[in-house]
C-alpha positions in Angstrom: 0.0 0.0 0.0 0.9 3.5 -0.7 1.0 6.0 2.5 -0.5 8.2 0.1 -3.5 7.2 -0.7 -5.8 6.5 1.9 -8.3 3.5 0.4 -10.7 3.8 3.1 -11.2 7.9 2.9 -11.5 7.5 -1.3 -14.1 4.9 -1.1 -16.4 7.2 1.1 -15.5 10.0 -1.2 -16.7 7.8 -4.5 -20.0 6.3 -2.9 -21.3 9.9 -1.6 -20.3 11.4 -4.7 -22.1 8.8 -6.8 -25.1 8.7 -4.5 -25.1 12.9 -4.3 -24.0 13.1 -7.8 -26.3 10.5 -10.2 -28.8 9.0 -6.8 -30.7 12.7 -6.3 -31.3 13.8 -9.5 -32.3 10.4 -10.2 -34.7 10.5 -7.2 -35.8 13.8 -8.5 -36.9 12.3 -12.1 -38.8 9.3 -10.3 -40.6 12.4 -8.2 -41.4 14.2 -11.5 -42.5 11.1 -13.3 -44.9 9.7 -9.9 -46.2 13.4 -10.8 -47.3 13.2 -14.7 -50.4 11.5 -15.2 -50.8 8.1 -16.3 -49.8 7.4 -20.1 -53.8 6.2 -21.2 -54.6 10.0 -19.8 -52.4 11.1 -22.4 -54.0 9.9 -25.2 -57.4 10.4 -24.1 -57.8 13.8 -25.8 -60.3 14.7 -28.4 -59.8 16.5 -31.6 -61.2 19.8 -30.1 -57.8 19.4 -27.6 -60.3 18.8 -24.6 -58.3 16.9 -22.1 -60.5 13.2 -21.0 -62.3 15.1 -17.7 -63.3 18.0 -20.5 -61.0 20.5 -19.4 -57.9 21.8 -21.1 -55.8 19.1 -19.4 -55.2 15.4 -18.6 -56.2 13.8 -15.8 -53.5 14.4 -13.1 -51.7 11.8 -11.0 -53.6 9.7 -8.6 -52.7 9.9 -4.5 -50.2 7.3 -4.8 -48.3 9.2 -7.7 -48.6 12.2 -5.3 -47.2 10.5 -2.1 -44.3 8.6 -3.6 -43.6 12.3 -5.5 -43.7 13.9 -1.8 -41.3 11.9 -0.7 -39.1 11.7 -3.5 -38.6 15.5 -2.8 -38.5 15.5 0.9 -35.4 13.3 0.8 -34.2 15.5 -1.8 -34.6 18.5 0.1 -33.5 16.8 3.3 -30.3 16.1 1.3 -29.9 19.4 0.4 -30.2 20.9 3.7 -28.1 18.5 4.9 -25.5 19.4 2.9 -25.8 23.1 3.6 -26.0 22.4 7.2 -22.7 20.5 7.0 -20.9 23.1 5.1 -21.7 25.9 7.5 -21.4 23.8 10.9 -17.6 23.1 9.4 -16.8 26.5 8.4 
């Protein structure tokens, strides 16, 4: 082993920065995507561009959508905080 390079320290560094770097916005697409309505709403307009519930838009995402998005972004934003918190608490 090189006294150099600590192993230990750049595996932390590589798993945070993959799970900061691709995991969050990843978790931030599945929130956006639990958000859009389901894909038969979609395709459920008519020619006069009414939406299927005969308003201008598609039928939005059920409760379920709308939980799982809710906590997609509350770990997102708990991240985020997090990470501001540790920055100033070590400055």
């Amino acid at each position: 082993m090189n006294s150099w390079i600590n192993l230990t320290a750049l595996w932390k560094i590589v798993v945070v920065g993959l799970l900061a770097g691709a995991g969050l916005p990843a978790l931030f697409a599945v929130g956006l995507r639990a958000l859009s309505p389901a894909r038969g709403a979609e395709s459920g307009t008519t020619r006069g561009g009414q939406g299927p519930d005969g308003g201008g838009r598609a039928a939005s995402a059920g409760s379920p959508g709308l939980a799982l998005a809710v906590l997609c972004f509350a770990v997102v934003l708990a991240a985020i905080g997090w990470g501001i918190y540790s920055i100033v608490s070590h400055s």
